[in-house]
N, C-alpha and C positions, 0 to 999 in steps of 0.2 A: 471457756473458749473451745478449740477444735471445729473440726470441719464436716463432721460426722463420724456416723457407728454405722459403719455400710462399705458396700462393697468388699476389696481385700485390705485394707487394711483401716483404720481407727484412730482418730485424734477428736480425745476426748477425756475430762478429768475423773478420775474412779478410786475411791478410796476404799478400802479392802481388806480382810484378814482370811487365815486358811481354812478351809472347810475339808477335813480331811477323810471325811465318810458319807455316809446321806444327810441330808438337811438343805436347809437355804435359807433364804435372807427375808422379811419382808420389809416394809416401812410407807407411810404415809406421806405421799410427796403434796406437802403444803401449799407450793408454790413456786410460780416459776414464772422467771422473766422472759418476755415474748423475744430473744433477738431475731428468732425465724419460725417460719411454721413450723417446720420440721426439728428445731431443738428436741432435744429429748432427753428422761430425767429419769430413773429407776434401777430397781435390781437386776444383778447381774454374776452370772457365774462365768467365770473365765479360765482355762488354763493358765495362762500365765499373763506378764503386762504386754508382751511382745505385742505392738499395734496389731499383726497378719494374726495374731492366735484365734484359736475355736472359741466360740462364747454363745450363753443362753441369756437373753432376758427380755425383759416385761417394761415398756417405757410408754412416757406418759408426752405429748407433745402439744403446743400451746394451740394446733391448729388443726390438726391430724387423726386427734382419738389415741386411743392407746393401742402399741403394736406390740406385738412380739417377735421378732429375729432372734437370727442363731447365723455363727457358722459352723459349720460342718466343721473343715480342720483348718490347722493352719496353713495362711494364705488365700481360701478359698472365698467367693462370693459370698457373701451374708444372702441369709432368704429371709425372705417376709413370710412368717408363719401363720399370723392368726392379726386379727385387727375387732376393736368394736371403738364404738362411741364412749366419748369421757373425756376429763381435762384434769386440772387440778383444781380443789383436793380431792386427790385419792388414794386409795388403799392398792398396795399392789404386791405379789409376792410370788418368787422364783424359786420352784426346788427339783433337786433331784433325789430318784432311788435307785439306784443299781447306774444303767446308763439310759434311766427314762428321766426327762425335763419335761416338767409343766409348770405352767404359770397360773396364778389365783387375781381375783380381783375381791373385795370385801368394799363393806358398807358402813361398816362399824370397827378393824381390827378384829372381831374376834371369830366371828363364820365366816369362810372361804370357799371361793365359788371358781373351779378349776375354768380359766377362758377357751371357753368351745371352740377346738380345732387348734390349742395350744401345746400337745403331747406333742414328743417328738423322743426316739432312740439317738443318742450322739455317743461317740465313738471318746468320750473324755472320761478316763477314769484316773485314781489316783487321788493326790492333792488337787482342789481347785481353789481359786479366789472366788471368795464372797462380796460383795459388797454394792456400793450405788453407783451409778453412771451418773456423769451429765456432760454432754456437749450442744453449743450453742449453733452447729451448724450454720456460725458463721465466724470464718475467722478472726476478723475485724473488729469482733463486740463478743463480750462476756453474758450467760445466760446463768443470772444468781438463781437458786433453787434452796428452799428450806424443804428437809424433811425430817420428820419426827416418826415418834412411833416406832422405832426400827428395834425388828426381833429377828433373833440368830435362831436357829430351828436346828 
């Protein structure tokens, strides 16, 4: 469910554990149920669950292509970073090193192909949450998502 991962603030399901130095998430998002074009299903680095928190990730949508958004800090507008073509399945993976975020797309899980115009500097240091998004950007209806594949980096 949820209503989107935009704007300032987030309602959307994300299950998650700590990442407390560099690294990130990646995973193969199988499949995904259409409830809206814009659903959206992928890795995700977050500050914290607070819906307003800062967050990087790399999501996959049934109608859209794959994006990547961030916000800046908490509270703040989400930007639309980077976008290309794609659906599910796919490979897709979020990382950070120091306070640099980029996002991967692969073919196979195992070569990793940074998405051109996906870098970004963010202002999130510390502890973050690791883990996968999905909301159905639409209240009303549940948007089921299998993924596999998921590796902690």
């Amino acid at each position: 469910g949820g209503a989107d991962i935009w704007n300032t603030s987030d309602q959307f399901h994300f299950v998650w554990q700590n990442l407390a130095t560099d690294g990130g998430i990646s995973a193969r998002v199988a499949s995904q149920t259409n409830s809206n074009a814009w659903a959206k299903a992928g890795p995700m680095l977050r500050q914290s669950i607070d819906p307003a928190s800062a967050f990087y990730a790399a999501l996959v949508t049934p109608a859209n292509g794959i994006v990547v958004e961030y916000r800046p800090s908490s509270g703040a507008n989400a930007i639309w970073l980077s976008s290309l073509s794609g659906t599910v399945p796919t490979y897709l993976e979020v990382a950070r090193v120091g306070t640099t975020f980029t996002a991967y797309t692969s073919t196979d899980g195992v070569t990793w192909t940074a998405i051109t115009g996906s870098g970004v500097s963010l202002p999130m240091s510390g502890t973050l949450l690791q883990g996968l998004a999905v909301t159905s950007h639409n209240s009303a209806a549940l948007s089921t998502v299998t993924a596999d594949s998921v590796q902690i980096h």
